[in-house]
N, C-alpha and C positions, 0 to 999 in steps of 0.2 A: 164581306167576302168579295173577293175580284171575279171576274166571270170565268176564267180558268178555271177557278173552283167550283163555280157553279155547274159549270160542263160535266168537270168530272165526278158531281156529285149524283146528276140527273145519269149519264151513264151507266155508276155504279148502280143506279137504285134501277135499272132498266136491261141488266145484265151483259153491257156491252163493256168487254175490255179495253183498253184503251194504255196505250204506252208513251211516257213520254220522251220528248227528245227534242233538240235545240232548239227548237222551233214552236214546239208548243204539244197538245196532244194525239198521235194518229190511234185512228180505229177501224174497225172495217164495219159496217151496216146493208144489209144485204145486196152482197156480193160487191159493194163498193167499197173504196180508200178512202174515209176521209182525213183532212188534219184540222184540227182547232190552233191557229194562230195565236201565240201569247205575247200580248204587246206590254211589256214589265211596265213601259211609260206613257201607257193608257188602260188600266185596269178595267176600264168597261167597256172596251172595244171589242165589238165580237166579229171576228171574221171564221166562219167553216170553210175551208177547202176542197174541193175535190182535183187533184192533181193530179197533169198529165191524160186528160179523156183524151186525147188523139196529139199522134204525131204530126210534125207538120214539116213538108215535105216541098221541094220546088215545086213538085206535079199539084198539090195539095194548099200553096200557097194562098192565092187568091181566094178561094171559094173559103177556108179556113177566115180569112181577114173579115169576108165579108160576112162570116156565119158569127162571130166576134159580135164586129158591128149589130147584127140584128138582135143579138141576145143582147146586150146592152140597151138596146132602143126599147125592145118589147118587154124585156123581165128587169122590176122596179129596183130590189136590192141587190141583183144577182150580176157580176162582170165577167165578163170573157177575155182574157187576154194570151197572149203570144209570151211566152215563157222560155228562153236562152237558155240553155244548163250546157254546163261540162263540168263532170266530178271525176275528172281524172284520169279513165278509162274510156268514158263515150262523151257527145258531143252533137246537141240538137237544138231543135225547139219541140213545144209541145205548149197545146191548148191549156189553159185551167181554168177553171169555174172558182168564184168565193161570190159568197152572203155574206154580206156585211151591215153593222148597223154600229150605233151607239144606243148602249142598255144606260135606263136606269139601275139605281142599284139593286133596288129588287124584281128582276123580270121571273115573268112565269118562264121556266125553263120548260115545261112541257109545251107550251104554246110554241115558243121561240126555234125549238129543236125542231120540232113537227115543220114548221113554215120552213127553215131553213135549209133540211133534207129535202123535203117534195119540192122546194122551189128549185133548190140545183139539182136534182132529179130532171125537173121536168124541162128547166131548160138546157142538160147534158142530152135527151130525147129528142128537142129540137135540135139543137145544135147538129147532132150528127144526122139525121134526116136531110136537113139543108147543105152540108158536107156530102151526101150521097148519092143525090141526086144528081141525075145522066143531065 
């Protein structure tokens, strides 16, 4: 089984719905977005998402880059990046958080899931602390 499947197996047996779309699977987990990335030409790739935690703004620019930079440095699987969109209507940037790893074929989905949420939990928590600071 690819990890996509294993995502959405661990979900279903844990009561979270979860929809999918071009992209792979979105769900929400308390009061967060996340998306599970589906890479068809790497079946054991696991990336979770949390997209868009903050907008990013001229006023906002710098301290954002450098709140990036720190969650990178300090949190082991976890990336911070600067994210371009325009879908037609609007036209930004915006932060995003992903975990990422490469699974074996058989990972403990509970273990996996657990790290994965509290680790971008906890550095979406830094992150914006260090964004709001005077």
């Amino acid at each position: 089984m690819n990890v996509k499947g294993l995502v959405s197996k661990y979900l279903k047996a844990h009561g979270i719905a979860a929809k999918n779309s071009d992209l792979g699977l979105n769900f929400s987990y308390e009061g967060w977005n996340f998306l599970f990335w589906n890479d068809v030409d790497d079946p054991l790739f696991f990336r979770l998402t949390l997209p868009g935690i903050c907008d990013v703004t001229d006023e906002n620019f710098a301290k954002a880059i450098m709140a990036c930079n720190n969650i990178n440095w300090n949190y082991k699987v976890v990336k911070a990046v600067l994210y371009d969109y325009e879908d037609g209507k609007d036209k930004g940037a915006s932060v995003w958080m992903s975990y990422e790893q490469v699974v074996d074929a058989t990972p403990d989905m509970n273990i996996l899931m657990h790290c994965a949420i509290n680790s971008l939990l906890s550095a979406c928590e830094a992150f914006t602390r260090e964004v709001n600071e005077e």
